[in-house]
Structures are given as structure tokens and as C-alpha cells.
N, CA, C and O atoms as CSV, one atom per row, in Angstrom:
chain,resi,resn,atom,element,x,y,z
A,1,UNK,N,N,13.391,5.882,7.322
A,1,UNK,CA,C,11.952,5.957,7.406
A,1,UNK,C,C,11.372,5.755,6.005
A,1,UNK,O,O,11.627,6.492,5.053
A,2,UNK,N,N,10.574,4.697,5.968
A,2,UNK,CA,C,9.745,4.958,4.711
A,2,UNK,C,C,8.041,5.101,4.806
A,2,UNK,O,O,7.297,5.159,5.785
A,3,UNK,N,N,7.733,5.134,3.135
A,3,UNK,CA,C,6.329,5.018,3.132
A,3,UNK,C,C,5.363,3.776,3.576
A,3,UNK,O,O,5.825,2.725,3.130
A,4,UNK,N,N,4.716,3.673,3.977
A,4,UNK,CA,C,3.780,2.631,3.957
A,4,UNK,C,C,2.191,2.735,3.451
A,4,UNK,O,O,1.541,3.776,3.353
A,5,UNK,N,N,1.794,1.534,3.190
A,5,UNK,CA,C,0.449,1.580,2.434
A,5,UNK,C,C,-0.375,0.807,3.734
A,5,UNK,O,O,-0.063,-0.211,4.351
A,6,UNK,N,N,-1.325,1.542,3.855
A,6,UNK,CA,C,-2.392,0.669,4.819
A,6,UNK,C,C,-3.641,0.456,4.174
A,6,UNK,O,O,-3.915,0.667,2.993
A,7,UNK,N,N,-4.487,-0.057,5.226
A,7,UNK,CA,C,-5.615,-0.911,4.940
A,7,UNK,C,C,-6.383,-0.668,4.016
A,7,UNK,O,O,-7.094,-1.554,3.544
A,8,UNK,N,N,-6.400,0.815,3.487
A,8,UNK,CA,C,-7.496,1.684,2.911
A,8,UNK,C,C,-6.867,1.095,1.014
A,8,UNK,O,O,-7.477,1.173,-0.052
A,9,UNK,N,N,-5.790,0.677,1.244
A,9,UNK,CA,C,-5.388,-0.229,-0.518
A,9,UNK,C,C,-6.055,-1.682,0.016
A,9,UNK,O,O,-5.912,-2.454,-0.932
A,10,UNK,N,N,-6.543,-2.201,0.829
A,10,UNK,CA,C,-7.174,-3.562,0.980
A,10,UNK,C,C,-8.285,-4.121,-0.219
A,10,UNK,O,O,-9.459,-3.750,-0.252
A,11,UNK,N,N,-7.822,-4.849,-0.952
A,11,UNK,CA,C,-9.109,-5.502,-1.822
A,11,UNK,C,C,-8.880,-4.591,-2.799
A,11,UNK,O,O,-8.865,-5.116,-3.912
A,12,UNK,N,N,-8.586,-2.705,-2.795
A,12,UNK,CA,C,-8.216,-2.189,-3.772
A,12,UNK,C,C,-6.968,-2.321,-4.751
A,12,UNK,O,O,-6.939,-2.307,-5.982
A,13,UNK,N,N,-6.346,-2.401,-4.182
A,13,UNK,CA,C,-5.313,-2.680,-4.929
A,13,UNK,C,C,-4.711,-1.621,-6.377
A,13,UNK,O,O,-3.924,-1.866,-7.292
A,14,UNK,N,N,-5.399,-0.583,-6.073
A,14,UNK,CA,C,-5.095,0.315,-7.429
A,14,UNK,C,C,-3.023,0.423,-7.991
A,14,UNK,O,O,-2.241,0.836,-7.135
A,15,UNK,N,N,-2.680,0.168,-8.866
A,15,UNK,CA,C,-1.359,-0.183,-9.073
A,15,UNK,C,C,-0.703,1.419,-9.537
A,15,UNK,O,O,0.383,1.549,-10.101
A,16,UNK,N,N,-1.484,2.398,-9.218
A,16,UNK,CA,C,-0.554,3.965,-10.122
A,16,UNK,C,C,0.711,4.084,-9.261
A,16,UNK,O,O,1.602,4.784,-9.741
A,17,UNK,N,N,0.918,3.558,-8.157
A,17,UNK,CA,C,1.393,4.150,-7.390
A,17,UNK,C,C,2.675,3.148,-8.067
A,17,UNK,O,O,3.763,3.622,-8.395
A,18,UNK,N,N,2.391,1.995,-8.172
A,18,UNK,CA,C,3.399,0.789,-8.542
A,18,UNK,C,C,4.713,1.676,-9.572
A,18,UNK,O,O,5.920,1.872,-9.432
A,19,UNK,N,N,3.273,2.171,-11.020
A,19,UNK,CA,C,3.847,2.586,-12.060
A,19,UNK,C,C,4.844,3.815,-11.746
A,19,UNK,O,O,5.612,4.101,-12.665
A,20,UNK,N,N,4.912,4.419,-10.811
A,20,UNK,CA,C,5.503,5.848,-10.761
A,20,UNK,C,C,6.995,5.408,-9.688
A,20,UNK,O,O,7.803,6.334,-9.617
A,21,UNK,N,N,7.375,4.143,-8.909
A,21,UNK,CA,C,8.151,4.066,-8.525
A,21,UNK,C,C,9.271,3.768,-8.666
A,21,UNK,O,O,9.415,2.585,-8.975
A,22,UNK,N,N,10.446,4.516,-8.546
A,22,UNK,CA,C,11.534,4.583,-9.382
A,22,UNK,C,C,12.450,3.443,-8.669
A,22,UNK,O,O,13.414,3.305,-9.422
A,23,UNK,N,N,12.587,2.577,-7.578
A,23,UNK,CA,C,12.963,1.858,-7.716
A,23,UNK,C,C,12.353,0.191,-7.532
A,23,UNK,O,O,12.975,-0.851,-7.328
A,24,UNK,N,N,10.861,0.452,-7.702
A,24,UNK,CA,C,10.447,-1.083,-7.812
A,24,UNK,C,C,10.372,-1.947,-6.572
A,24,UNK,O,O,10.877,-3.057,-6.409
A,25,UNK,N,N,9.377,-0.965,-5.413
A,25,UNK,CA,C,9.678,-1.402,-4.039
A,25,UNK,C,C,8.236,-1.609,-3.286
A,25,UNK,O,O,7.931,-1.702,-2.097
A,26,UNK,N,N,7.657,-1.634,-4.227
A,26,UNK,CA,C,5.682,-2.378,-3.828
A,26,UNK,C,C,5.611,-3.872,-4.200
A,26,UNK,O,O,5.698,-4.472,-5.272
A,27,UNK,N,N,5.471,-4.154,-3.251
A,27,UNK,CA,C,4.951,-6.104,-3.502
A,27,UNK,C,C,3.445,-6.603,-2.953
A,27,UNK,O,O,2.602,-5.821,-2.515
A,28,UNK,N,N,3.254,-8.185,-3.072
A,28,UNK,CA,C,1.843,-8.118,-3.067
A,28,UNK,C,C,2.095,-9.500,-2.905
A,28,UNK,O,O,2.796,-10.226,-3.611
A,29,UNK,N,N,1.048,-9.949,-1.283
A,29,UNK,CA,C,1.333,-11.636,-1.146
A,29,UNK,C,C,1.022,-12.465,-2.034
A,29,UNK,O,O,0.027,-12.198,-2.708
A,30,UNK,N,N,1.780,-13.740,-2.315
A,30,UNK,CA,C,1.668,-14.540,-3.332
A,30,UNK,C,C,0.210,-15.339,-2.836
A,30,UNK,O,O,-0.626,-15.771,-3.630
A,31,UNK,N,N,0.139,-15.405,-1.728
A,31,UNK,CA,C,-1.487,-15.924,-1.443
A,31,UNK,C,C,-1.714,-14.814,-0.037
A,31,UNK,O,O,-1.050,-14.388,0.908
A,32,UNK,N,N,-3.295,-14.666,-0.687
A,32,UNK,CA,C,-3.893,-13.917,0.582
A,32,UNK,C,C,-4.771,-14.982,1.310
A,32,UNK,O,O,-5.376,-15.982,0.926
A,33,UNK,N,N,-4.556,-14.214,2.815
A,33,UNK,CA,C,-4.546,-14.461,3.766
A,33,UNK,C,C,-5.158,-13.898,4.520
A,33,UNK,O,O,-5.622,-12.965,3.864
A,34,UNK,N,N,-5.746,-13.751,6.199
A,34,UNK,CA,C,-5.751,-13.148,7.015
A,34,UNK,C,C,-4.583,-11.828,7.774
A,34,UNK,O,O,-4.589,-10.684,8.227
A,35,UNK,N,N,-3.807,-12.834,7.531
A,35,UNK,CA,C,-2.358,-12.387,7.878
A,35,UNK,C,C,-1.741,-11.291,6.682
A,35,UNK,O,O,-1.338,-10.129,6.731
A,36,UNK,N,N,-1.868,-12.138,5.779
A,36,UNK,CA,C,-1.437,-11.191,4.289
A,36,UNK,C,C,-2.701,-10.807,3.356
A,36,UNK,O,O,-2.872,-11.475,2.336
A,37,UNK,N,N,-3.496,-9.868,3.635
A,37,UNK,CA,C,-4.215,-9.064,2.694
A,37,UNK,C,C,-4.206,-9.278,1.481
A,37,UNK,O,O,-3.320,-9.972,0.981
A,38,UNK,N,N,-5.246,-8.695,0.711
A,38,UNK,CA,C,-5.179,-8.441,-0.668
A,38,UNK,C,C,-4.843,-7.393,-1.161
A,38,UNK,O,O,-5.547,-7.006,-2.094
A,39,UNK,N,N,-3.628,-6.500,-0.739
A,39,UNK,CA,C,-3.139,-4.882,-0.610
A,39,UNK,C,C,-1.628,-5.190,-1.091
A,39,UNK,O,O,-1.013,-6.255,-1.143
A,40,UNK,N,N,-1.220,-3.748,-1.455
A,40,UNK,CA,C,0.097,-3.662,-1.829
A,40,UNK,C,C,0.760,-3.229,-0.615
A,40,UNK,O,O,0.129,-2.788,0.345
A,41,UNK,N,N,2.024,-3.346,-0.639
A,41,UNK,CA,C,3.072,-3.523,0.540
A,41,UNK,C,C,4.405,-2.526,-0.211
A,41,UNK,O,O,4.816,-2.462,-1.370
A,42,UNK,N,N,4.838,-1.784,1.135
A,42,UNK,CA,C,6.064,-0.911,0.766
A,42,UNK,C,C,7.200,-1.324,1.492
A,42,UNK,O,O,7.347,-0.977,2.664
A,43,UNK,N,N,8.297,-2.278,0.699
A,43,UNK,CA,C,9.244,-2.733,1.352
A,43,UNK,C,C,10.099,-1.542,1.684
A,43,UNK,O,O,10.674,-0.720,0.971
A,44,UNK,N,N,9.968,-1.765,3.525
A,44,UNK,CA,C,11.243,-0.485,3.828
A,44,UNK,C,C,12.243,-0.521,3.727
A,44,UNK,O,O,12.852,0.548,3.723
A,45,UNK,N,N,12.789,-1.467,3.623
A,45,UNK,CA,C,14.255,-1.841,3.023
A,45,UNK,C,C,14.456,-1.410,2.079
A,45,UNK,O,O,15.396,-0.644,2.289
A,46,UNK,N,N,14.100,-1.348,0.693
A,46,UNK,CA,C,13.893,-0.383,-0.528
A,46,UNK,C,C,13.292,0.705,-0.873
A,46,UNK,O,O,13.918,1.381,-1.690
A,47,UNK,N,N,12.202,1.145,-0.502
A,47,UNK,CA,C,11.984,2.749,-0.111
A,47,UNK,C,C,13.288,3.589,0.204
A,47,UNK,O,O,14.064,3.618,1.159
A,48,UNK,N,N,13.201,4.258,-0.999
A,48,UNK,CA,C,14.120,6.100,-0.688
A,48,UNK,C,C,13.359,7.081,-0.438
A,48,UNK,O,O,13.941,8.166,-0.475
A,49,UNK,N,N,12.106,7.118,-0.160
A,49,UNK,CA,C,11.306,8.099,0.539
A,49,UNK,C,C,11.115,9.745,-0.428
A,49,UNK,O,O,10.975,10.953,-0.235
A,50,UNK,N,N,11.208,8.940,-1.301
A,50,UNK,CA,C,11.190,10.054,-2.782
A,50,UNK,C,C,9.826,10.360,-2.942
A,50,UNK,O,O,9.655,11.147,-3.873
A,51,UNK,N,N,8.716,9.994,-2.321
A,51,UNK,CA,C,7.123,10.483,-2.255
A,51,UNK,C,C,6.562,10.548,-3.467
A,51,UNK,O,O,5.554,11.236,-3.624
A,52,UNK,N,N,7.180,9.776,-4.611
A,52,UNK,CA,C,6.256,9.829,-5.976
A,52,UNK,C,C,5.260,8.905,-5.859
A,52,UNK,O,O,4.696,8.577,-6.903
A,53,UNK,N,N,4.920,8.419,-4.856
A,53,UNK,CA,C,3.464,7.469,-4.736
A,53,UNK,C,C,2.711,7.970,-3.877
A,53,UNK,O,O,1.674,7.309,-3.823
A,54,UNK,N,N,2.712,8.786,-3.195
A,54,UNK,CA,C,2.116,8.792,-2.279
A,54,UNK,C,C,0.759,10.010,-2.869
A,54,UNK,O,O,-0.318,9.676,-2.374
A,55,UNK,N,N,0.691,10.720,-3.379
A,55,UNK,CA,C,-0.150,11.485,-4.420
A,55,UNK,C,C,-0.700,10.978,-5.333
A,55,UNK,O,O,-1.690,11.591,-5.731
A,56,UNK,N,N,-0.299,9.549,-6.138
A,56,UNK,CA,C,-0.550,8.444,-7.213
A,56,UNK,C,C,-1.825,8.208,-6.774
A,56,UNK,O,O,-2.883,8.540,-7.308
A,57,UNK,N,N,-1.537,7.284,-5.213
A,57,UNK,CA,C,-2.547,6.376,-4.907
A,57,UNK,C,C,-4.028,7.445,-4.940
A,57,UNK,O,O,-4.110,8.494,-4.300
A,58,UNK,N,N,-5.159,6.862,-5.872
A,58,UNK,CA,C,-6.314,7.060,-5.583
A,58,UNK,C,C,-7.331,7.080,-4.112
A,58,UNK,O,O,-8.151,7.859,-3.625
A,59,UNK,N,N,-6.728,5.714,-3.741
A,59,UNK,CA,C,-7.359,5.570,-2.623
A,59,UNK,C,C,-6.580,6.084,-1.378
A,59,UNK,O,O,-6.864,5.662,-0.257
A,60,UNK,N,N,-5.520,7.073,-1.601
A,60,UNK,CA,C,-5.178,7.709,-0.231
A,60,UNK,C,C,-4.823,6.594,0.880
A,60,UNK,O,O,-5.179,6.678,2.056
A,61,UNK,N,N,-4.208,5.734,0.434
A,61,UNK,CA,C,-3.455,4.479,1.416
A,61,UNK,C,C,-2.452,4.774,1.787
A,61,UNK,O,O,-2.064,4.351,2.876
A,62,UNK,N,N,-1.716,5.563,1.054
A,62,UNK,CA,C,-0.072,5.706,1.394
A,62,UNK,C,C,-0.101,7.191,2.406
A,62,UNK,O,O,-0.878,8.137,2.276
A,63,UNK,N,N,0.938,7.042,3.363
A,63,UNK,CA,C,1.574,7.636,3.943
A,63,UNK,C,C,2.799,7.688,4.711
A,63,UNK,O,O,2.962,6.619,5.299
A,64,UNK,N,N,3.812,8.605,4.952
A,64,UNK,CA,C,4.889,8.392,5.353
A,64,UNK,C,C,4.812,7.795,7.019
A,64,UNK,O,O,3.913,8.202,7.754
A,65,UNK,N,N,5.845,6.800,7.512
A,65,UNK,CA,C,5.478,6.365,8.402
A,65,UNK,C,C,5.316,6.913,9.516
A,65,UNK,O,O,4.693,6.430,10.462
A,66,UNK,N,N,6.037,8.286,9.472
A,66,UNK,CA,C,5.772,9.198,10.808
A,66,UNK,C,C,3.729,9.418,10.887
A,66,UNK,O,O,3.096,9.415,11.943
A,67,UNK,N,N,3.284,9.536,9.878
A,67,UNK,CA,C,1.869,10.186,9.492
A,67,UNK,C,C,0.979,9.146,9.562
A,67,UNK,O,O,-0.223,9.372,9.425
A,68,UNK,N,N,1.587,7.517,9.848
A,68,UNK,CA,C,0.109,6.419,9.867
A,68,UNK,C,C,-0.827,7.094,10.606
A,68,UNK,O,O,-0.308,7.910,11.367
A,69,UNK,N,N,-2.136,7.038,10.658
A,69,UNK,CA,C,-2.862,6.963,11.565
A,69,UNK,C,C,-2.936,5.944,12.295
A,69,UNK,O,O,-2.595,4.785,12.057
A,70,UNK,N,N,-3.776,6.782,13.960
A,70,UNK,CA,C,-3.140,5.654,14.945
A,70,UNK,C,C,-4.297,3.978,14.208
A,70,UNK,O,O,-4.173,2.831,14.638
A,71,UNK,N,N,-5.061,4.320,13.336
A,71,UNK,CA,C,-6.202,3.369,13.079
A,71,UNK,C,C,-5.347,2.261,12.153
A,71,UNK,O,O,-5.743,1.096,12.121
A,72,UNK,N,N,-4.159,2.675,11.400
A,72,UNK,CA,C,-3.555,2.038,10.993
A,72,UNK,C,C,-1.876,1.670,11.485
A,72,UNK,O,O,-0.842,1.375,10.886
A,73,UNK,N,N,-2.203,1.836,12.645
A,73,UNK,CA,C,-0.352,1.046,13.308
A,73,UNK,C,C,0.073,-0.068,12.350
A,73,UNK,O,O,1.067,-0.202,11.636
A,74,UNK,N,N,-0.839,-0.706,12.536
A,74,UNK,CA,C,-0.429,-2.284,12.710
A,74,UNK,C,C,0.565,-1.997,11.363
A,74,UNK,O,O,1.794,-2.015,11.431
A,75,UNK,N,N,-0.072,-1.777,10.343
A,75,UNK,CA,C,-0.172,-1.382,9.082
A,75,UNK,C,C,1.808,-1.320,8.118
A,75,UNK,O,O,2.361,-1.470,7.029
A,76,UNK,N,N,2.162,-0.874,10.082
A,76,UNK,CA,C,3.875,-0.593,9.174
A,76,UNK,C,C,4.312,-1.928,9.639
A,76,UNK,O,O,4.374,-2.600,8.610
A,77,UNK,N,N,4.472,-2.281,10.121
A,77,UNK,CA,C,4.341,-4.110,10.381
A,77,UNK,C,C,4.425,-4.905,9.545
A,77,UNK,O,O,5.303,-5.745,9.350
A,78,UNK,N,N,3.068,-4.578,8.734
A,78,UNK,CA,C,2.485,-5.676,7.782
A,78,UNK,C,C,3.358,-4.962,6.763
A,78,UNK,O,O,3.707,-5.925,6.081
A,79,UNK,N,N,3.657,-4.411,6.480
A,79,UNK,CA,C,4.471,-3.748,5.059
A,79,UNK,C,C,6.139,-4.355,5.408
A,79,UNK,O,O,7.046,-4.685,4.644
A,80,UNK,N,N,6.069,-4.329,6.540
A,80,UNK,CA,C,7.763,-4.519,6.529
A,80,UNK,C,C,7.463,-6.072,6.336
A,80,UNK,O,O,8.170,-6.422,5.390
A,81,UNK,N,N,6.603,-7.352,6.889
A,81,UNK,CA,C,6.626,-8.400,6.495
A,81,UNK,C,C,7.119,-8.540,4.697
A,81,UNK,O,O,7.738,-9.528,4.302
A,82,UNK,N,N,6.834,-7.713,4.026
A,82,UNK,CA,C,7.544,-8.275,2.248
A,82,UNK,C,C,9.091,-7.862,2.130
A,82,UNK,O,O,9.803,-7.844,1.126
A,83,UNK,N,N,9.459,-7.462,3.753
A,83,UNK,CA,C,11.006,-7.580,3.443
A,83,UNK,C,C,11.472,-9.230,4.499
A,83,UNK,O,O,12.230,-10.141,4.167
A,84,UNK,N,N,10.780,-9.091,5.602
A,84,UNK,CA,C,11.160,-10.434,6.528
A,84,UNK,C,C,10.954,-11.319,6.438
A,84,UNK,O,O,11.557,-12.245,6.981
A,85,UNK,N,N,9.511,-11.445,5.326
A,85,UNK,CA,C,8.751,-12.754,4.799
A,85,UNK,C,C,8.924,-12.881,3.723
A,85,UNK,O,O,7.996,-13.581,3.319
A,86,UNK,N,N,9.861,-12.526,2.562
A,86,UNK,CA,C,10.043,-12.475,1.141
A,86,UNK,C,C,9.664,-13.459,0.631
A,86,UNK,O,O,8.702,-13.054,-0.021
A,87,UNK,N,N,9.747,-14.506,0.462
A,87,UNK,CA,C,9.556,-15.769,0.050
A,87,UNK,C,C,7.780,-15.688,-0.373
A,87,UNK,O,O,7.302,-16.149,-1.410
A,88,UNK,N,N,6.916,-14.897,0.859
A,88,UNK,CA,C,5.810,-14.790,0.530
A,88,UNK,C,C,5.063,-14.066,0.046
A,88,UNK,O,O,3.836,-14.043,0.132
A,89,UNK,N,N,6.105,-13.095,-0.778
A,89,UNK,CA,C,5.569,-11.238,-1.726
A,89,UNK,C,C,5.808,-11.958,-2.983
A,89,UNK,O,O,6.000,-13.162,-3.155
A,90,UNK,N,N,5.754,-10.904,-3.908
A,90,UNK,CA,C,6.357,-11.055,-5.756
A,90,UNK,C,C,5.861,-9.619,-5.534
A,90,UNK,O,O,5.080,-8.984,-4.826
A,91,UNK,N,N,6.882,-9.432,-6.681
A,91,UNK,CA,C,7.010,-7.548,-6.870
A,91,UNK,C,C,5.918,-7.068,-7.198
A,91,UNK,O,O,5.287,-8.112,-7.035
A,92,UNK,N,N,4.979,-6.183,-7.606
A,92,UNK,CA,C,3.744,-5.611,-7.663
A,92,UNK,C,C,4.544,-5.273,-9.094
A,92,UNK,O,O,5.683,-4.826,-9.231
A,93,UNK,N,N,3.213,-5.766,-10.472
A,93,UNK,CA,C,3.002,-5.396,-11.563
A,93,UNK,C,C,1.791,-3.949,-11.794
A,93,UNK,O,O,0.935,-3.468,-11.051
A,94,UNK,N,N,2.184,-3.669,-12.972
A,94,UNK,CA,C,1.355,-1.998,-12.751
A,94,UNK,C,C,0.134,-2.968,-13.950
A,94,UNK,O,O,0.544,-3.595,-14.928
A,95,UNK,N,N,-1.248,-2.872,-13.577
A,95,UNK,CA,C,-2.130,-3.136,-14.476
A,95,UNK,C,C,-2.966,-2.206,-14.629
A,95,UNK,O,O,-2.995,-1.449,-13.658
A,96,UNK,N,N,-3.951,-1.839,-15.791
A,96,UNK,CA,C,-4.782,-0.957,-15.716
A,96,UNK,C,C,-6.208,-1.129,-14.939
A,96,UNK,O,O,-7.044,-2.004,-14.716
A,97,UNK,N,N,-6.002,0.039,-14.707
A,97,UNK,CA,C,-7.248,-0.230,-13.403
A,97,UNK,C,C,-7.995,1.507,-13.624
A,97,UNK,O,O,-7.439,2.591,-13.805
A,98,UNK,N,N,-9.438,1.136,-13.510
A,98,UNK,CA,C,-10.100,2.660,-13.754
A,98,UNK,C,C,-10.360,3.321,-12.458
A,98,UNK,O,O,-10.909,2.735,-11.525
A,99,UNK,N,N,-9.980,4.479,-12.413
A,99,UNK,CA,C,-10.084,5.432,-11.204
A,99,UNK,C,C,-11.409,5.254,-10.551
A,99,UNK,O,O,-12.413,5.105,-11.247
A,100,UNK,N,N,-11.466,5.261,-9.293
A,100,UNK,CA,C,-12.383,4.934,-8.395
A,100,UNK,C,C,-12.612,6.688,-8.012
A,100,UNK,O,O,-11.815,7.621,-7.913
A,101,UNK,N,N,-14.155,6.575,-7.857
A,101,UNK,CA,C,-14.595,7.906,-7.629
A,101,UNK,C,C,-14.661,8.338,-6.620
A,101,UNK,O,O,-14.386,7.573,-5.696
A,102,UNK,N,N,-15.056,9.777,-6.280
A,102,UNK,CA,C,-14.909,10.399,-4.732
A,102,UNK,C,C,-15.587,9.483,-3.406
A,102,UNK,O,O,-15.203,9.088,-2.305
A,103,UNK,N,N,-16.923,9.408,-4.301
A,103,UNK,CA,C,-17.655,8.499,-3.311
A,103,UNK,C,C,-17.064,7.263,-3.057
A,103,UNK,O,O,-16.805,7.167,-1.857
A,104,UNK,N,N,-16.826,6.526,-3.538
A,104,UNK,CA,C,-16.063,5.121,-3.482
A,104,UNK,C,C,-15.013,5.458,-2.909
A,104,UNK,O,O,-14.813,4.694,-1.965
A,105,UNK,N,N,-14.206,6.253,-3.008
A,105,UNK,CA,C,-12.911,6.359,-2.261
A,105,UNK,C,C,-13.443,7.181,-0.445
A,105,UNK,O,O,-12.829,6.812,0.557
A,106,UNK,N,N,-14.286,7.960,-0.359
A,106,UNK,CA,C,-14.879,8.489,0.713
A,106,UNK,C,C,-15.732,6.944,1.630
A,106,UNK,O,O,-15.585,6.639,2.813
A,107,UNK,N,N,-16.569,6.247,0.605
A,107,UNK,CA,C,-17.087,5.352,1.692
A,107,UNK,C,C,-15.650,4.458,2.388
A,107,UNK,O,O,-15.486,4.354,3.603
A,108,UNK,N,N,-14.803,3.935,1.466
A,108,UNK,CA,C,-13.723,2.937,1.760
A,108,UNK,C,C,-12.817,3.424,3.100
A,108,UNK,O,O,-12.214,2.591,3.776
A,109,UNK,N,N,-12.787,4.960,3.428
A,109,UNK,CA,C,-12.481,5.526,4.570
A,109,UNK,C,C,-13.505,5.704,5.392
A,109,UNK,O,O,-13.092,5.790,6.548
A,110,UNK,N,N,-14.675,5.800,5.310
A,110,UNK,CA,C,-15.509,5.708,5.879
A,110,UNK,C,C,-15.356,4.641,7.224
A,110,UNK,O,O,-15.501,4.744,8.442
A,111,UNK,N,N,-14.867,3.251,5.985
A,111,UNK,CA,C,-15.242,2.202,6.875
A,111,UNK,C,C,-13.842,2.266,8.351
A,111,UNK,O,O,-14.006,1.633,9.394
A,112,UNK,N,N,-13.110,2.776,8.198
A,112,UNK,CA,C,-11.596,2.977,8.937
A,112,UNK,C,C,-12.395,4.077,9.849
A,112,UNK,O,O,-11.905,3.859,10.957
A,113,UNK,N,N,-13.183,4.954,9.990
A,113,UNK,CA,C,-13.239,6.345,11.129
A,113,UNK,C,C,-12.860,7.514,10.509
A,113,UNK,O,O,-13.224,8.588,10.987
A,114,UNK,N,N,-12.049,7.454,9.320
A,114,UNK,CA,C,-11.565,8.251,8.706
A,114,UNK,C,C,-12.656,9.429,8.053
A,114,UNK,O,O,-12.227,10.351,7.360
């Protein structure tokens, strides 16, 4: 079982979570898409379920896959695509990025039901 990142990293893309993972298992489509987002991806194939990202992320995207919400199914799907579709990920680089505030992180769930 691993973590997955859903919709709520869409367009965000905040990378803390990147920086804190000990084995280098967040990727990010080489072109976005419909299909492939502008979000980071948790290859389950590499996930050890060691939960040092999942507290990182600002925007509260990550969760273990037992815990998706049902608003985000699809969500473990699309994460396992950067292990079945490799060809179309590259590993997620950690860049600096400034913390997004309560409100900004509250409307961005907003838009999910959340």
C-alpha cells in the first residue's frame, strides 16, 4: 500500500514533500495533459510508506491509499500511471516555492467538497 497525491496538488505543485523523501519516488508528467495533470505523482512501486510527506505537503494532497477520499478515487490510478506510463513522468525536482496560506489552501479544497 502506498501514499498517493490527489487533485488538491493540481496546478499546485508545492515540492516539500519531494524534498523530505527518502527514496526519490514523486514524479511529474513530462507534458500536461487532460489525462496527466499538472500535479505530482507517488509511484507505488517505490513508496515504503514511511509517511515523511504526507505532513510536508501544504496543500494536504497526500494521503495513504486506504484514506483517499471517495472525491478522489480516480486519483490512485493516476499516480500509479508514473509507474505503467514511465516513459511519460521525470522524477520530481524540489524547487523553492513560498507557503500558500490557510485561505488559499481552504479555498483549493473548497473547490473538491472538502
Amino acid at each position: 500500500m502506498a501514499f498517493v497525491v490527489t487533485q488538491l496538488c493540481k496546478d499546485c505543485v508545492d515540492t516539500a514533500c519531494v524534498a523530505v523523501c527518502p527514496v526519490d519516488c514523486f514524479y511529474q508528467p513530462t507534458e500536461i495533459t487532460e489525462g496527466t495533470p499538472n500535479m505530482l505523482l507517488i509511484s507505488p512501486d517505490e513508496c515504503i510508506d514511511c509517511a515523511v510527506c504526507e505532513p510536508e505537503c501544504p496543500w494536504e494532497a497526500i494521503y495513504p491509499e486506504e484514506d483517499v477520499p471517495d472525491v478522489f478515487a480516480d486519483d490512485i490510478a493516476l499516480n500509479e500511471q508514473c509507474d505503467s506510463k514511465r516513459d511519460g513522468y521525470e522524477l520530481a525536482e524540489v524547487k523553492e516555492q513560498e507557503t500558500p496560506s490557510a485561505e488559499a489552501i481552504a479555498q483549493n479544497k473548497a473547490k473538491y467538497g472538502l
